[in-house]
C-alpha positions in Angstrom: 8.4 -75.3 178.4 4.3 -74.3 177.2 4.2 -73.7 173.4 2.0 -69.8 173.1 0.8 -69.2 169.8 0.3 -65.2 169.6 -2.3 -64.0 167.3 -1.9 -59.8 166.3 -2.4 -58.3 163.2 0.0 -55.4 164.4 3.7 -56.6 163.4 5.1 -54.1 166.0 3.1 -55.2 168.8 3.2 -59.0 167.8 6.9 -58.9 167.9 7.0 -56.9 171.3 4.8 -59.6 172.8 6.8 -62.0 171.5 10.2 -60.8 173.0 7.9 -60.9 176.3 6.8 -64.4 176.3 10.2 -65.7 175.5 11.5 -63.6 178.1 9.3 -65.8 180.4 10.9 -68.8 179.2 8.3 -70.1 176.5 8.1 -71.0 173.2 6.3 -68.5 171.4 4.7 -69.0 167.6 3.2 -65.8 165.9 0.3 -65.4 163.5 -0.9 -62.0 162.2 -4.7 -63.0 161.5 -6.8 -65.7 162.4 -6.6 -67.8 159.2 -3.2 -67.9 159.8 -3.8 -69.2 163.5 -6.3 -71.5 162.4 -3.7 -73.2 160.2 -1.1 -73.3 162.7 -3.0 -74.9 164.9 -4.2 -77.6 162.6 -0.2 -78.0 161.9 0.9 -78.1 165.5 -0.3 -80.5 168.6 2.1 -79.4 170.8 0.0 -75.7 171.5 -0.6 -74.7 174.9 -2.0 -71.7 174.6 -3.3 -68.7 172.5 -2.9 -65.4 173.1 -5.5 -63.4 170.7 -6.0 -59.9 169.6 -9.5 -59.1 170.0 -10.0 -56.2 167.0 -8.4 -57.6 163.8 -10.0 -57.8 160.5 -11.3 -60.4 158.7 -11.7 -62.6 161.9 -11.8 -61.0 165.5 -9.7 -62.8 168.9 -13.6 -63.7 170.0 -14.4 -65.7 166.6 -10.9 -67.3 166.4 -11.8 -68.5 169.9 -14.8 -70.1 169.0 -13.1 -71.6 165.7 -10.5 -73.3 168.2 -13.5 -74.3 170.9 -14.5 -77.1 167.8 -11.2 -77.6 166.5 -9.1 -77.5 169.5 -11.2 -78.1 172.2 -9.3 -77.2 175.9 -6.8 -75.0 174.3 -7.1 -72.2 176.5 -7.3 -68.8 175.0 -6.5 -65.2 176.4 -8.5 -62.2 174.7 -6.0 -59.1 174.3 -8.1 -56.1 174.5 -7.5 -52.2 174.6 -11.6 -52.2 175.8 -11.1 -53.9 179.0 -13.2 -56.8 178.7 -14.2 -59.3 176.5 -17.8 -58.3 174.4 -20.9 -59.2 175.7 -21.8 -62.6 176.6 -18.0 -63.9 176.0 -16.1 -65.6 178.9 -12.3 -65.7 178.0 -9.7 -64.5 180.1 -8.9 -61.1 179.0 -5.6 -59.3 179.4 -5.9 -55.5 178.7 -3.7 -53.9 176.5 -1.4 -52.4 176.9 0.2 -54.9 179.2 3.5 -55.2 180.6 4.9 -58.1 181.3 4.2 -58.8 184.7 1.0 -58.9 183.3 1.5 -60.9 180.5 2.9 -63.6 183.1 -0.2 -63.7 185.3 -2.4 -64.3 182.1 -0.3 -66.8 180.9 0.1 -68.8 184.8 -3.4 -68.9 185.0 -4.7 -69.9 181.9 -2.0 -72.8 182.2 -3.5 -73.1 185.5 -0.3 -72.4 187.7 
């Protein structure tokens, strides 16, 4: 069962995300900034995933993704974003929010590459 960390500054929306992903039958650690994630990840090897917020402050989904490229490299990361794609020049999956969680699922199969 994949290990998802879930990075949202919103505590509303990180907890309904949450409920989601255990609903699919993973195991679901939540961060509400990217410092936070950052030190979660250097705490945990068993990650299989990140699912990011793109707009929060102090460190956006797209910086914490490249913070995890060094650290963490071949964690796979999904970009959450209410602007429908990732900023220029980025490549990370993106899921658009909102997202239900048929939608959730699909990001989460294919960044694990099911």
């Amino acid at each position: 069962m994949p290990t998802i960390l879930l990075v949202d500054d919103d505590a509303l929306t990180a907890m309904g995300s949450a409920d989601l992903i255990e609903d699919l039958g993973h195991v679901v650690l939540t961060a509400h900034s990217g410092r936070e994630a950052l030190a979660i990840v250097a705490e945990r090897a068993d990650l299989d995933l990140v699912v990011t917020d793109q707009s929060m402050p102090g460190m956006t989904g797209v910086e914490l993704a490249r913070e995890l490229a060094t650290e963490r490299p071949g964690l796979p990361v999904i970009l959450a974003t209410g602007y429908g794609a990732a900023p220029d020049g980025e490549t990370l999956p993106t899921l658009p929010k909102p997202y239900d969680q048929a939608q959730l699922s699909a990001a989460i199969d294919r960044a694990l590459g099911r």
